[in-house]
MARROTOR-456974 format. One record per residue (C-alpha): residue number from 1; residue in one letter; x negated, y, z negated. Coordinates in nm, 4 decimals, padded with zeros to 6 digits, m for minus. Each point is the difference from the previous one (the first is absolute). Example, Ala and Ser with C-alpha at 12.3 -4.5 7.8 and 13.67 -1.06 7.14 Angstrom:
// residues 2
1, A, m01.2300, m00.4500, m00.7800
2, S, m00.1370, 00.3440, 00.0660
***
This chain:
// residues 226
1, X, 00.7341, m01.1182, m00.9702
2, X, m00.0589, 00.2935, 00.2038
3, X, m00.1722, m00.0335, 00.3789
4, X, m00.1255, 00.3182, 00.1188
5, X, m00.1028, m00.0285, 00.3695
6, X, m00.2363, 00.2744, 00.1673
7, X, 00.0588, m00.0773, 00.4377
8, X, m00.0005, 00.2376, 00.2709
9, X, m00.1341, m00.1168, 00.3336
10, X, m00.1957, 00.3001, 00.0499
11, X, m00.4230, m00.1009, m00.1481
12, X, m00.1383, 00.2868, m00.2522
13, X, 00.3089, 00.0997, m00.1061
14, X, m00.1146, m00.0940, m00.3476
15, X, 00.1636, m00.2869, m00.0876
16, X, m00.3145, m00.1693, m00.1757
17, X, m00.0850, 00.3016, m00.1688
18, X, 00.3778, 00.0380, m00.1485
19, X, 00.0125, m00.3210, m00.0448
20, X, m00.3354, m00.0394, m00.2378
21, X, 00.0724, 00.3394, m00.1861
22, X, 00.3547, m00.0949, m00.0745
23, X, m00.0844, m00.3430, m00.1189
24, X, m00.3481, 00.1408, m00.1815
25, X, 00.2516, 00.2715, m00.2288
26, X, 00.2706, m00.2551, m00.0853
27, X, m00.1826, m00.2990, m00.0645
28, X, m00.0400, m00.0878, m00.4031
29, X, m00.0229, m00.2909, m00.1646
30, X, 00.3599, 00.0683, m00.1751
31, X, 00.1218, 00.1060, 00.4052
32, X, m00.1708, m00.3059, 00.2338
33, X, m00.0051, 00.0494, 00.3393
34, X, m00.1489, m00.1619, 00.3086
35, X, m00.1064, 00.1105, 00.2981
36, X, 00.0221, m00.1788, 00.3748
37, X, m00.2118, 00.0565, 00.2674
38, X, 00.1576, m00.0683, 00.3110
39, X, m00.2203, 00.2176, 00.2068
40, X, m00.2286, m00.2260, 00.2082
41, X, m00.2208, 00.3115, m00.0081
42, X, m00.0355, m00.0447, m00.3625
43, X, m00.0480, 00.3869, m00.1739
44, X, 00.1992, m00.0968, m00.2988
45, X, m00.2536, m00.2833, m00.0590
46, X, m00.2634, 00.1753, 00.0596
47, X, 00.0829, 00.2162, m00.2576
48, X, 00.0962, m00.2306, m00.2672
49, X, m00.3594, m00.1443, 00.0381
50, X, m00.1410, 00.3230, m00.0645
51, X, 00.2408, 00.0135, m00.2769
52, X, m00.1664, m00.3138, m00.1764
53, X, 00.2671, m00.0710, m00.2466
54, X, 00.1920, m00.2206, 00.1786
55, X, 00.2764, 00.2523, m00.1850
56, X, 00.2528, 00.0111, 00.2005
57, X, m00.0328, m00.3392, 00.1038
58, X, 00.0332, m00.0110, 00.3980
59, X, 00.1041, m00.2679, 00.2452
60, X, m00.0420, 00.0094, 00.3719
61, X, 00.2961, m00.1640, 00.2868
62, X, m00.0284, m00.0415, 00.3312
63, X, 00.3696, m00.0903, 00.1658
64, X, 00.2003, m00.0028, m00.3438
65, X, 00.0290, 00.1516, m00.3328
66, X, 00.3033, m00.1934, m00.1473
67, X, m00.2046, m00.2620, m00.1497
68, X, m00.1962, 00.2507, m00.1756
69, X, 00.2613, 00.1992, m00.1452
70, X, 00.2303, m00.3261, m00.1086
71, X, m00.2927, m00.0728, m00.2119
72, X, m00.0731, 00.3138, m00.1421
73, X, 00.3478, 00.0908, m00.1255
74, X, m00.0098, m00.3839, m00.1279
75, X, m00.3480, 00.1616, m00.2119
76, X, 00.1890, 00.3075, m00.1279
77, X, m00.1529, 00.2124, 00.2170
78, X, 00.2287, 00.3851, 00.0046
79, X, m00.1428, 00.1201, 00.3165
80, X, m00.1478, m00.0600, 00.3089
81, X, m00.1556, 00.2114, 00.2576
82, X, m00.0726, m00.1317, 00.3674
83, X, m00.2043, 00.1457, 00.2555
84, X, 00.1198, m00.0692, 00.3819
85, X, m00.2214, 00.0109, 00.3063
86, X, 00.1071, 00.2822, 00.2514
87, X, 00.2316, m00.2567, 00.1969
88, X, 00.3243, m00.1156, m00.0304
89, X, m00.1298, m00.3682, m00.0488
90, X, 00.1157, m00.2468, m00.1547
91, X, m00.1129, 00.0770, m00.3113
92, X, 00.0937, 00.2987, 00.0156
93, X, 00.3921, m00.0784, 00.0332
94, X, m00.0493, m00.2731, m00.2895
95, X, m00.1560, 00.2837, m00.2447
96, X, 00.3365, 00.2438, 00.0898
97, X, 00.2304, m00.2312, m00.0618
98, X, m00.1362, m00.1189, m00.3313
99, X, m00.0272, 00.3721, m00.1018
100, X, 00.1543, 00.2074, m00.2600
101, X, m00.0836, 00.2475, 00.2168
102, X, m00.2160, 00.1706, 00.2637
103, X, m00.2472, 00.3038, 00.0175
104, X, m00.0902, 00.1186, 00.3481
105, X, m00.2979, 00.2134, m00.0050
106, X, m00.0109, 00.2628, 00.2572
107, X, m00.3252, 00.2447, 00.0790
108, X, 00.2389, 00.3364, 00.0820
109, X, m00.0948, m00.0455, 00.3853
110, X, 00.2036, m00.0318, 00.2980
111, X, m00.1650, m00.3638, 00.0316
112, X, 00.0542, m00.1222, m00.3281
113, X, 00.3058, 00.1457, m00.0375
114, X, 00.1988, m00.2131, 00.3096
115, X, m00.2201, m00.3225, m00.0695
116, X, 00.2693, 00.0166, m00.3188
117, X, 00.2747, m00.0742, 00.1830
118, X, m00.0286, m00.3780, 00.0533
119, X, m00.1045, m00.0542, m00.3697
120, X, 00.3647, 00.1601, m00.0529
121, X, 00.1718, m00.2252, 00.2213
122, X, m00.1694, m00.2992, m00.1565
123, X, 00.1217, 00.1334, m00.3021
124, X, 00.3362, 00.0815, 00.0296
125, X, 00.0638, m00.3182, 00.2092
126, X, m00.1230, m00.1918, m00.3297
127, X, 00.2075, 00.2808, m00.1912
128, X, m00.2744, 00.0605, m00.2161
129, X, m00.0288, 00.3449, m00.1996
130, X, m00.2967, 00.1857, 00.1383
131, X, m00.1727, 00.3478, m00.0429
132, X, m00.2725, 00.1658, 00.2582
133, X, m00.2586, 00.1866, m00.2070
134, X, m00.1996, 00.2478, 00.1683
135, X, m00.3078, m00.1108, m00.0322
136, X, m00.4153, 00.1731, 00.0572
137, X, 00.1552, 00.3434, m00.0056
138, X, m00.1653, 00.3492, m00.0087
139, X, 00.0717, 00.1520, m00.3122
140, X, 00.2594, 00.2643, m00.1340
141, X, m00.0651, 00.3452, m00.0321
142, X, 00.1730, 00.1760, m00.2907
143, X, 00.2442, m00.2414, m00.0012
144, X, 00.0724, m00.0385, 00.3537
145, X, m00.0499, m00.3149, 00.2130
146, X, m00.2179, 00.0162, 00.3178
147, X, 00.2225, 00.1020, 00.3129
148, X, m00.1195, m00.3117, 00.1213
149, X, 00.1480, m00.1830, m00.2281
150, X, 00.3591, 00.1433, m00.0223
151, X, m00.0110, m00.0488, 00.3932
152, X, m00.0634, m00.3837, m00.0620
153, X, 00.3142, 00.0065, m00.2345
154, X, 00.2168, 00.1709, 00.2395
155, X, m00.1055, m00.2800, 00.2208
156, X, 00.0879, m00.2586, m00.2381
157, X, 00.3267, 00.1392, m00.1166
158, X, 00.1096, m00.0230, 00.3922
159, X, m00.0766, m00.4096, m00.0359
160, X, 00.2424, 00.0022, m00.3064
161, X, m00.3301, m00.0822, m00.1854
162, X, 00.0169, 00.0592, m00.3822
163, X, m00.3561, 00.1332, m00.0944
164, X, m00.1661, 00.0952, m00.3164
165, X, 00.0145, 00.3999, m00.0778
166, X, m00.3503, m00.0111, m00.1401
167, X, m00.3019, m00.0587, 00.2014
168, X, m00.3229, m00.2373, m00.0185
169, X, m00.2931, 00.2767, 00.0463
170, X, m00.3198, m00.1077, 00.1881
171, X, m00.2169, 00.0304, m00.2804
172, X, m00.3674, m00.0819, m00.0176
173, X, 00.0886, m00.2079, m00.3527
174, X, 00.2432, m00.2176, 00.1413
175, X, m00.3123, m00.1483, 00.2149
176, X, m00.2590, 00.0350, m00.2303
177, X, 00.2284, m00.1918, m00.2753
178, X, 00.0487, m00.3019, 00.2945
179, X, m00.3799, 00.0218, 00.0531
180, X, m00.0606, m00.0605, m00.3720
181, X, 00.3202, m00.2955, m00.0172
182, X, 00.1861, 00.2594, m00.1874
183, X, 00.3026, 00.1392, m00.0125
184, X, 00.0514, 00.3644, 00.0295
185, X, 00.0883, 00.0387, m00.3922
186, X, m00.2814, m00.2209, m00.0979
187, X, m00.2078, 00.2113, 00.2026
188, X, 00.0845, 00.3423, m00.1179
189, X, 00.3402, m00.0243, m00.2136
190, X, 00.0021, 00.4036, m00.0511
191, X, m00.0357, 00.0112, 00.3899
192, X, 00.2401, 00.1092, 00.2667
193, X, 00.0241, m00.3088, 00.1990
194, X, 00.0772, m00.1899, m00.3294
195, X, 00.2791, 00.2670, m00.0844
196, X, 00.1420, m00.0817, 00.3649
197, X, m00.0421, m00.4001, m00.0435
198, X, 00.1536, 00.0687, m00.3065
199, X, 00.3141, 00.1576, 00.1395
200, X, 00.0161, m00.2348, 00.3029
201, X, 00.0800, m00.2980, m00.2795
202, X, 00.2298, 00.2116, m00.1547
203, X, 00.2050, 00.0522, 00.2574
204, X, m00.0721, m00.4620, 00.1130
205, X, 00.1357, m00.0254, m00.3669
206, X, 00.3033, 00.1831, 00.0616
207, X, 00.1057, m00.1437, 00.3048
208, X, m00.0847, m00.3610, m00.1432
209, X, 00.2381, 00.0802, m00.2744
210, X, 00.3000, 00.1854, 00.2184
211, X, m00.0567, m00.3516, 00.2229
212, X, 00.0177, m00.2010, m00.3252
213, X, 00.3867, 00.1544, m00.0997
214, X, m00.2769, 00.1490, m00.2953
215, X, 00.0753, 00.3587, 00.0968
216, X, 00.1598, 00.2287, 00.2048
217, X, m00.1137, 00.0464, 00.3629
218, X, m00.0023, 00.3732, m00.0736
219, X, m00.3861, 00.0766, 00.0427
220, X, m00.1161, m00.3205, 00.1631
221, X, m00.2539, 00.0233, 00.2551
222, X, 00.1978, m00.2811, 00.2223
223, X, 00.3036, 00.2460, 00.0190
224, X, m00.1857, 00.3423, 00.0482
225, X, 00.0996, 00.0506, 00.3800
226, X, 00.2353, m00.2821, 00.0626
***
């Protein structure tokens, strides 16, 4: 079994709205996943009541997830995905150290970008594998990334931060999927925010897999600036 864990202490870096896409494009009846809220704010809830299906199943903690995910893997569940509360609670260091591994989202802002820095810590103290995606980012043009965002991985790359080399766009279909309890592929499949989803789990897979002995690192998104 596979825990993915979405935490940064920063709120609206987008760790709901990761969390919910991600889990909305891998879950299938032939893949199960599950989904924890441990957000007493409650987005990722939220949206899988919107959602209706009660596909992927969801449950909510408060202090501890360990119960949870003991019974899950006991159910044959391959992966879980946990949204944190923008603390380092409690909860919060249960979830990292029962994770495969960690995504930090990070809006490319100076904010955002040093809020990071405990989530690390936390992280490597648990020695956890963990990737910072750049997350609600202005788009490319022609191929080039927004100066704003190669600033934010300059920044990152001076915390010894490994980070994703794509980006997570701000894109009007990302919140219009959430509105709808969608993911982003669901929503629009042929759409640019499901192309980017799309290549955000490519590059979870990988990792999971290098972490796993599966594969070589070469490529991972846990090793890209380490």
């Amino acid at each position: 079994m596979n825990v993915i864990v979405f935490a940064s202490r920063k709120g609206g870096s987008g760790k709901s709205t990761l969390a919910a896409h991600i889990a909305a494009h891998v879950h299938k009846s032939t893949k199960p996943c599950l989904m924890i809220d441990a957000d007493p704010q409650g987005s990722l809830t939220l949206w899988h009541k919107l959602r209706g299906t009660n596909e992927p199943p969801i449950k909510a903690a408060v202090n501890s997830v360990s119960g949870i995910i003991a019974a899950a893997k006991r159910d044959g569940i391959e992966w879980v995905f946990i949204d944190t509360p923008p603390n380092l609670s409690a909860v919060v260091d249960d979830a990292i150290k029962n994770a495969t591994m960690v995504i930090i989202p990070a809006r490319p802002g100076v904010f955002d970008v040093n809020a990071v820095q405990e989530t690390i810590q936390t992280c490597r103290t648990a020695r956890k594998p963990y990737a910072v995606v750049i997350n609600g980012a202005p788009a490319s043009r022609d191929g080039v990334e927004s100066r704003i965002v190669t600033i934010a991985r300059e920044a990152l790359v001076k915390f010894r931060a490994p980070v994703w080399s794509g980006q997570i766009t701000n894109r009007a279909d990302l919140l219009l999927a959430l509105g709808n309890g969608e993911g982003a592929r669901e929503y629009y499949a042929e759409g640019r925010a499901a192309a980017e989803i799309s290549r955000l789990w490519a590059a979870i897979e990988r990792s999971i897999k290098a972490i796993r002995g599966n594969a070589s690192a070469s490529g991972a998104m846990h090793k890209q600036a380490a």
